[in-house]
ChimeraX commands (.cxc) that place a marker at each C-alpha (Angstrom):
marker #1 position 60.76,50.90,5.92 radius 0.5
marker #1 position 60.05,54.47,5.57 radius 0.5
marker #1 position 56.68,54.66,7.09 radius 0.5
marker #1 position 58.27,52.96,10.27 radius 0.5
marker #1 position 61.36,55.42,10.30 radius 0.5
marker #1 position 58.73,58.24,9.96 radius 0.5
marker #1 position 56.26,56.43,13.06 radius 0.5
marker #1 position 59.68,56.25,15.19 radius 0.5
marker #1 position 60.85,60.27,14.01 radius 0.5
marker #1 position 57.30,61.37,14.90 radius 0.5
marker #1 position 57.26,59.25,18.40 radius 0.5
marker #1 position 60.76,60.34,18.97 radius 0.5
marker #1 position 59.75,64.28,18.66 radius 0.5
marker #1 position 56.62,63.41,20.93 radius 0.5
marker #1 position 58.83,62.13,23.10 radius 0.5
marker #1 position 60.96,64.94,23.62 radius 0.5
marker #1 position 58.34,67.33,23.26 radius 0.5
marker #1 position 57.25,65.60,26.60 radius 0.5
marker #1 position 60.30,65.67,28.33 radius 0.5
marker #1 position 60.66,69.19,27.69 radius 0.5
marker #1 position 57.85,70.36,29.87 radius 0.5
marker #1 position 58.84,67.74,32.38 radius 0.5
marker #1 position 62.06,68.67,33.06 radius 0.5
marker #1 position 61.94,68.70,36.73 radius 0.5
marker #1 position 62.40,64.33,36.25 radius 0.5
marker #1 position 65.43,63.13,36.01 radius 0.5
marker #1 position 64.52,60.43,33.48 radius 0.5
marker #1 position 64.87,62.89,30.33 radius 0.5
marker #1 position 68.44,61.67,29.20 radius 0.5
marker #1 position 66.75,58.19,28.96 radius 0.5
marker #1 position 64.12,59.18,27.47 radius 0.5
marker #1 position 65.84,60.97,25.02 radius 0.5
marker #1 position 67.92,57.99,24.30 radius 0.5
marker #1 position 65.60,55.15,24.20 radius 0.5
marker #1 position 64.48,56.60,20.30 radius 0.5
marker #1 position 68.17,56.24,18.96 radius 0.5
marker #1 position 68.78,52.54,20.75 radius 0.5
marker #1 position 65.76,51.74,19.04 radius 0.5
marker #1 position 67.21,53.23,15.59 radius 0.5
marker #1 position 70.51,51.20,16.23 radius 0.5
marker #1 position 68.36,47.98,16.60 radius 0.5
marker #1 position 67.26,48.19,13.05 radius 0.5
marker link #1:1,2 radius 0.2
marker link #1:2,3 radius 0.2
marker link #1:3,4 radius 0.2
marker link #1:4,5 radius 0.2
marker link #1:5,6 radius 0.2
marker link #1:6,7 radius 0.2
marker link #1:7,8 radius 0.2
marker link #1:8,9 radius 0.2
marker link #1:9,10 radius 0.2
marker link #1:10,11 radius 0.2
marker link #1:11,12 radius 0.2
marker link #1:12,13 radius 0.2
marker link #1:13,14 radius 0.2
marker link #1:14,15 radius 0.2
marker link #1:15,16 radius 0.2
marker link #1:16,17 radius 0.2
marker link #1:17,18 radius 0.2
marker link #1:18,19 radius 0.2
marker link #1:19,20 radius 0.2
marker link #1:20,21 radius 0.2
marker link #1:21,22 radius 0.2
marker link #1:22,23 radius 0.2
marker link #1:23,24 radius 0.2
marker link #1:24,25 radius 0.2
marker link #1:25,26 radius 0.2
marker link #1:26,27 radius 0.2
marker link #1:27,28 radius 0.2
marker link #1:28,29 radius 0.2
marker link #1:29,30 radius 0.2
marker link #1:30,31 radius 0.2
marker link #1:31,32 radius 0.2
marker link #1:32,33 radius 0.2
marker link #1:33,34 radius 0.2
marker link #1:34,35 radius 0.2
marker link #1:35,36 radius 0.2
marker link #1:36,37 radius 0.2
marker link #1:37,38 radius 0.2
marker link #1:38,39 radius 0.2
marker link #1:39,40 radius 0.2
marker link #1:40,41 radius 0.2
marker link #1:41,42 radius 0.2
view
């Protein structure tokens, strides 16, 4: 269990890092919610 919360943390700051320098897309509120649906599944 903790090695896949820590692969989902680690994807989840990737994620974000991402979005970050593409700001200009709209798409960054769902990307930065598609890591905590995912938490809420488990």
């Amino acid at each position: 269990m903790n090695m896949k919360k820590a692969i989902i943390i680690i994807a989840s700051t990737a994620i974000t890092l991402y979005t970050i320098k593409n700001r200009k897309k709209k798409n960054t509120e769902n990307v930065l919610y598609y890591p905590y649906t995912l938490l809420e599944k488990k």
